[in-house]
N, C-alpha and C positions, 0 to 999 in steps of 0.2 A: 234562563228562560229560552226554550229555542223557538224558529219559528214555523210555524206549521205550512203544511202544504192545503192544496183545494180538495174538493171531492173530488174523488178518483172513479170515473166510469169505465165499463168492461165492455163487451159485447154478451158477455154471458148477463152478469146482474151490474147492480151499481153500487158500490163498494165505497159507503163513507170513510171519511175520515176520522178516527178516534177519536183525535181531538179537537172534532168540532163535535162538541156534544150538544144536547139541547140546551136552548139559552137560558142564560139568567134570569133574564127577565122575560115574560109572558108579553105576547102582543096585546094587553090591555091596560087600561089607565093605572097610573101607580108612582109611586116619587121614585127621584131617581138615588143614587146612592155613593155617598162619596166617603172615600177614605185614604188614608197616611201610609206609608209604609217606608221604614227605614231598615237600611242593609246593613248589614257590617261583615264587611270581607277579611281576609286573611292575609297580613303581612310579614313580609321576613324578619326576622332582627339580626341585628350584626352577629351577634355570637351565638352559634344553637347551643353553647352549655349555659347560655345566661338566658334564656326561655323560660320568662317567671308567666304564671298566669297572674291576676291580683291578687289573688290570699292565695299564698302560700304558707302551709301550717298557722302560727298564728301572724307570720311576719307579711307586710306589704310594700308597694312600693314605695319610698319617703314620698309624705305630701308633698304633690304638686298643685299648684293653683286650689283647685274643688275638688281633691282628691275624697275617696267615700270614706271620712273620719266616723259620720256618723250610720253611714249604711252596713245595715247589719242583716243577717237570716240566722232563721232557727233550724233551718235546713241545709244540712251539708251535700256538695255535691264534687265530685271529682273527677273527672274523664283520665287521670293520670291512674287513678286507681281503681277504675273501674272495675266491676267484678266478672263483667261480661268479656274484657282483654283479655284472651287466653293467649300462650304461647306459641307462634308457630314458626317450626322449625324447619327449613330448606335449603339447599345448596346449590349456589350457577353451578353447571359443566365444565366452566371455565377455572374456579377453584378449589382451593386445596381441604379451606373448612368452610362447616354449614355457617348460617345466618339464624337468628331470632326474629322475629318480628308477633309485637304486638295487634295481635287479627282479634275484631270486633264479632263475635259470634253472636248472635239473635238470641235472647231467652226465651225458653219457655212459653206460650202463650196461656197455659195454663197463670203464671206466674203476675200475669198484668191484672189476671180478677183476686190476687190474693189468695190462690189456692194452690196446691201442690201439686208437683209435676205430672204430667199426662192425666188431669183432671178434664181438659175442653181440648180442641181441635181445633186451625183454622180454620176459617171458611174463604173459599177461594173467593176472589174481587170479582163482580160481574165485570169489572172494567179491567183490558187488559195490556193496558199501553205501556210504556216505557220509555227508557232513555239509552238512543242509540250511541253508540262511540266509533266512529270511523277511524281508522289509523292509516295512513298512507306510508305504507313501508318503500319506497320509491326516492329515489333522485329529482321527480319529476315535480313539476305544480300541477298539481290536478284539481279537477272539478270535481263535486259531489251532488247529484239530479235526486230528486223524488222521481220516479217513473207513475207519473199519471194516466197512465195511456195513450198521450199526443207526444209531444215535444218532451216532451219533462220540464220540473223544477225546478231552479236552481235552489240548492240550500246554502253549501259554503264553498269557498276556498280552499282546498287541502294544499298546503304547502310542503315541499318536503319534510318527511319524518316528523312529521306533524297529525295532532289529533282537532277532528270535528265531530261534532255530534246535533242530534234533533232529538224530539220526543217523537214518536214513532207507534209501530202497532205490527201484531204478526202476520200481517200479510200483505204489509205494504214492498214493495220492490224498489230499489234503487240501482244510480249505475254510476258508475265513476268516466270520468272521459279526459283528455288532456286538455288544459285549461284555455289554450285560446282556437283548438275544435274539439266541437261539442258533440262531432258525430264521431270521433275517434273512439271510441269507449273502449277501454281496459278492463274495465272488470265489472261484473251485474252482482247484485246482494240481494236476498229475498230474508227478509227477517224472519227468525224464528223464536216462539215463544222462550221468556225466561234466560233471551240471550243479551244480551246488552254489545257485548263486544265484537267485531268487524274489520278485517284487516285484508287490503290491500298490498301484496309481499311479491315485488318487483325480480325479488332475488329467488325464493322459491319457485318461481316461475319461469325464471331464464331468463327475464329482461333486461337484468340488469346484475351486474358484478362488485363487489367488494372492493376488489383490486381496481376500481376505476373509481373508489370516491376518493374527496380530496381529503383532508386531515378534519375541517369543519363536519362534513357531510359523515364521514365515518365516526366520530365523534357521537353524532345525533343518532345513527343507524345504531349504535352498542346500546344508547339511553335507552332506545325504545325496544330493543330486542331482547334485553334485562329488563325490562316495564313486562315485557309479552309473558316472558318465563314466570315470573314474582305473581304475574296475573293468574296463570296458569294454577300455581300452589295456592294461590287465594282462594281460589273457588272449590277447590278441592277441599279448603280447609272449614271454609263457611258457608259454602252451599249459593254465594253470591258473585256478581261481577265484582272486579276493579275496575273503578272508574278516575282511580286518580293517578299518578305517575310515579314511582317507587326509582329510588328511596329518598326523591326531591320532596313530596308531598312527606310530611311529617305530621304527628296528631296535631287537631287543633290549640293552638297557644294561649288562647282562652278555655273555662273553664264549662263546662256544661252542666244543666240544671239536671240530677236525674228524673224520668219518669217509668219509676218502678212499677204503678199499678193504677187504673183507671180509676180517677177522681182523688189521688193524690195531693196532697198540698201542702205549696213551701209559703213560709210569711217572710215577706222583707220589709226593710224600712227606709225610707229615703228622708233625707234632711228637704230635698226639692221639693217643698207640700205645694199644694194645689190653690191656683187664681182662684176666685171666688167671684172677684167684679174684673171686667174688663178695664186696665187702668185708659187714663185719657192717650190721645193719639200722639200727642207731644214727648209720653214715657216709651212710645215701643217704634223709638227710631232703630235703624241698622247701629250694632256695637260694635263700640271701638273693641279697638286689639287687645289694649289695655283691661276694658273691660271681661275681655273672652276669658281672661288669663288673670284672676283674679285671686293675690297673694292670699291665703287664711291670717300672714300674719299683721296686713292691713286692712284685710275683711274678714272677720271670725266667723260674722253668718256668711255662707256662700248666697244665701238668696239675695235678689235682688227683687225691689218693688213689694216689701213685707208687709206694705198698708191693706194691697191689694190680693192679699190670699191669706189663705185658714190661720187661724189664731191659734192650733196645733203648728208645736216644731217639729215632728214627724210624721211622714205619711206611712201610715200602714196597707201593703199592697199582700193582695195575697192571688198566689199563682195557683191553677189547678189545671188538673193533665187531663187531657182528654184523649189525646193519645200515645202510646208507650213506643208505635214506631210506623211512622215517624214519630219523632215526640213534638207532639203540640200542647200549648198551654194558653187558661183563657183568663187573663186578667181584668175584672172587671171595675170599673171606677178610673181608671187609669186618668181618665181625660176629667176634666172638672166641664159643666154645661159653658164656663165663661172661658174656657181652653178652646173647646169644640167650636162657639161663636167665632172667638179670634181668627182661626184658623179657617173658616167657614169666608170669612168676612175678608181677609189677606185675598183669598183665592176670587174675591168677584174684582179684584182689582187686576189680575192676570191673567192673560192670553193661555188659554191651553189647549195645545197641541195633539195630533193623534199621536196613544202609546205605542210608541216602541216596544219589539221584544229584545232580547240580547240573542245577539248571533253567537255560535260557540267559538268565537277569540274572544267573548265578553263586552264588546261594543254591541252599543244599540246598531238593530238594525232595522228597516222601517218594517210596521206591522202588516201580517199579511192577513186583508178583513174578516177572513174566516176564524182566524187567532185570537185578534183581538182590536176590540171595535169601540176600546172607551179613551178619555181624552184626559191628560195628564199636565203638570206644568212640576217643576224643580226649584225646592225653596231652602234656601242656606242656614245653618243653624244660626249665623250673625242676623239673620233677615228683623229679629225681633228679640226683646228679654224674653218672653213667653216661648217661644219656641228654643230659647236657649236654655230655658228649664224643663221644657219637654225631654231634652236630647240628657241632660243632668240625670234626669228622675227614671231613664231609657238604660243608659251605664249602671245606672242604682241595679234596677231591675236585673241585667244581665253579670251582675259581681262583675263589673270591670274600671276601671279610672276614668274617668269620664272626660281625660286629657286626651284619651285618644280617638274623643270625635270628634278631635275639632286639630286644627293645627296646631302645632307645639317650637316651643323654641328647643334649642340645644340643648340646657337643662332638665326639661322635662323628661320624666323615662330616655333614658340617654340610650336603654337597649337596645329602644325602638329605631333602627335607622332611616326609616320612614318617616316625614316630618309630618306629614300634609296629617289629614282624617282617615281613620281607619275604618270610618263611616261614608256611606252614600248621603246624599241629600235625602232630604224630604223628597217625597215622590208622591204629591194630591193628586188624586185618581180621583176619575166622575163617571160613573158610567149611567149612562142618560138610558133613555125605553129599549126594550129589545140589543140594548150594548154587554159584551160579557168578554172574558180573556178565558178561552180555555185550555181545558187541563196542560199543564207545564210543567219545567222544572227551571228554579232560580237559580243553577249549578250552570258553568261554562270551562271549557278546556283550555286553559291558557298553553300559550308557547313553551315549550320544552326549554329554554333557557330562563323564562319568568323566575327572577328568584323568589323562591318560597312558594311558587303557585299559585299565586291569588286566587282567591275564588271566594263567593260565597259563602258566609259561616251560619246566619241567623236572620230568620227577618220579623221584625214587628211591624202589624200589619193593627190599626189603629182605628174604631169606625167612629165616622165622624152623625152618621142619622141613622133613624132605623123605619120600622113601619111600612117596609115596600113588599112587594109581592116581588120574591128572589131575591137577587142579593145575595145569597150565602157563600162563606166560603166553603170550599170541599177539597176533601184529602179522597180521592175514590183507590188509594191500592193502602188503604190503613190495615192494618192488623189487629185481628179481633176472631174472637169466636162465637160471634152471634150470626151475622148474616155476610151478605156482598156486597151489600149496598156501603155507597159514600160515604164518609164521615162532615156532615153539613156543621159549620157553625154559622149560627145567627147575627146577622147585626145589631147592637146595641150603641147607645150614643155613648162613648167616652170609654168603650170597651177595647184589649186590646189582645190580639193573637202573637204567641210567639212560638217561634216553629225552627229549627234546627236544620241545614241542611246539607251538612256532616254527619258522618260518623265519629263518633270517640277515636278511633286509630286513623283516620285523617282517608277515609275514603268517602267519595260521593252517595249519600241517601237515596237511593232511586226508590 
């Protein structure tokens, strides 16, 4: 998520801001609208030839704890085999043979209505924002300004040979300066449409010399100047930016659901079925360790609190696309009414803060009002059994081991060298009258030494009420060939959005 700038005034006209669109919510009476949303980022594993996703062919990883014995789909999905990875073939300057790399080409749009090639046409977004990527080719620490017409504003940090980025628009102007003055400016960028990428090159310009970095610094200079080149043949190849860092960023190690064609659908099943009564307060203290981590072969049912949910041993969940790309999906039932109260009823016991957005090193940074103006608190999957079967039946959903949203011991997937969660928190969001987060992206640029890249891979976005005037979620740059307009989903109580924000070859979704 980056964070947004103010209105930008000219002396010619007044020149809003993208992403402050019109609000969510209308200035007249109406509920307000609260929901969940859990991340799941991208970790490295010790060995990249041991990069299993959970189902691999028929084999998986040996139970651990609540590993998914009994979660199953009728629908196969594979980003390793995708049919849309085509081959693409390049070569540095620097050597002797070409390179492969697997490049995610866009299908068809014809192909999303189930019809044969060059059948429809897209139709262009009325909305035309984007995701800017700054690169700071430099020795230097520099600053990154929005130019508003005054002073400017600050967006990020740019550290040497380092990437920042915002969500942005084609006519917004920026300027880069040295980092402790601000009037020194280096270099002005006036965005232009359908471009994402921006670079800052200290050395093409004279500034600075090769022969005068140290062993670290030249080090970092090659990573990003072979990121620059590999960018260069990417787009060539698929008509798209890179936004992620080649050949550190590798495809997702998780597996992705496909969404081949609008209103598609996969059936899953989860052993995690659904509360029905809220049990008493005395059953939904904070779990022990013990409990988080719960053998099959001294607990065969993984659930816990079985008096107080469905008399079914499986939940059947069924996923449907609503869009092919990004790919969203809208599951509804997810939440049982006695899920949504618990969760409903945790949150009037805690303080919530104004949301943060993520700056692009991926730390929160604090929200800038025009961004986002609703109020959030962070709730641990130990917080409660309920929400520890939430986070269960969330893994179900995304084919993955559900060891790896929570902490693990030594044993557990040993591949993983990551111990912690590979999960975010809970994240209960409220946004009260006239409150809204506009258009974003949940993608951030980690440091060029980050091993593996962390970033972003999927979010579920969970609503907890509906019945309000707005509230909707929106996808406004979706791909379709009917119109321009947004892709709006509605709130329902216990309904649950999942949305991707990878690609299959491990570059950012803009």
């Amino acid at each position: 998520m980056a964070e947004q700038a103010s209105v930008k005034k000219t002396r010619k006209r007044k020149i809003e801001n993208p992403y402050h669109q019109e609000k969510a919510f209308p200035n007249i009476p109406r509920l307000s609208f609260l929901s969940v949303i859990l991340g799941i980022p991208i970790l490295l594993l010790v060995n990249k030839d041991k990069i299993l996703p959970f189902f691999q062919g028929d084999e998986k990883y040996p139970p651990s704890a609540r590993s998914l014995d009994s979660a199953t789909s009728n629908s196969s999905f594979d980003n390793f085999n995708d049919p849309h990875l085509k081959p693409m073939t390049f070569q540095f300057p620097h050597e002797s043979t070409p390179r492969t790399f697997d490049a995610y080409v866009q299908p068809d749009v014809s192909s999303f209505y189930n019809d044969p090639p060059e059948n429809h046409i897209i139709r262009k977004p009325y909305f035309n924002g984007l995701a800017g990527k700054f690169i700071n080719m430099s020795p230097d620490h520099l600053s990154l300004y929005w130019d508003d017409g005054h002073e400017g504003a600050i967006i990020a940090d740019m550290p040497p040979f380092q990437a920042v980025g915002t969500a942005t628009f084609p006519v917004h102007k920026f300027f880069i300066t040295q980092k402790n003055d601000k009037h020194e400016i280096v270099h002005r960028i006036h965005i232009q449409p359908h471009t994402n990428l921006y670079v800052y090159d200290a050395f093409e310009m004279g500034r600075a010399s090769v022969q005068d970095l140290s062993e670290t610094e030249l080090e970092q200079y090659h990573i990003q100047k072979n990121n620059l080149f590999f960018a260069q043949e990417y787009r060539k190849f698929t008509g798209r930016d890179w936004l992620s860092l080649y050949p550190l960023r590798e495809k997702p190690m998780y597996k992705m659901w496909n969404a081949d064609y609008f209103g598609q659908q996969h059936w899953v099943t989860s052993s995690e079925t659904q509360f029905i009564l809220e049990p008493p307060e005395e059953s939904l203290a904070r779990m022990r360790s013990d409990e988080m981590h719960r053998d099959r072969k001294l607990y065969p049912d993984p659930r816990n609190l079985t008096a107080y949910r469905s008399e079914e041993r499986i939940l059947n969940m069924t996923m449907t696309v609503l869009s092919c790309a990004p790919r969203v999906f809208e599951i509804k039932n997810f939440l049982s009414q006695a899920e949504v109260d618990h969760i409903i009823h945790m949150a009037t016991g805690m303080k919530l803060a104004l949301s943060t957005t993520s700056g692009s090193d991926g730390h929160d940074a604090k929200s800038n009002s025009n961004t986002r103006t609703s109020h959030n608190s962070w709730v641990h999957r130990s917080r409660s059994p309920i929400l520890d079967s939430i986070y269960g039946r969330a893994a179900d959903l995304m084919q993955i081991d559900e060891a790896l949203l929570r902490a693990r011991n030594e044993a557990e997937i040993p591949e993983v060298r990551h111990k912690g969660s590979n999960a975010e928190e809970f994240q209960l969001v409220h946004y009260a009258k006239s409150e809204k987060y506009t258009a974003h992206h949940d993608f951030a640029y980690p440091h060029s030494k980050a091993d593996g890249q962390p970033a972003r891979f999927v979010t579920l976005l969970l609503y907890l009420n509906e019945g309000m005037l707005g509230g909707q979620t929106s996808f406004p740059r979706w791909i379709n060939a009917k119109d321009g307009e947004s892709l709006s989903v509605k709130p329902e109580v216990g309904k649950a959005i999942l949305f991707y924000d990878q690609l299959p070859d491990g570059n950012m979704d803009d």
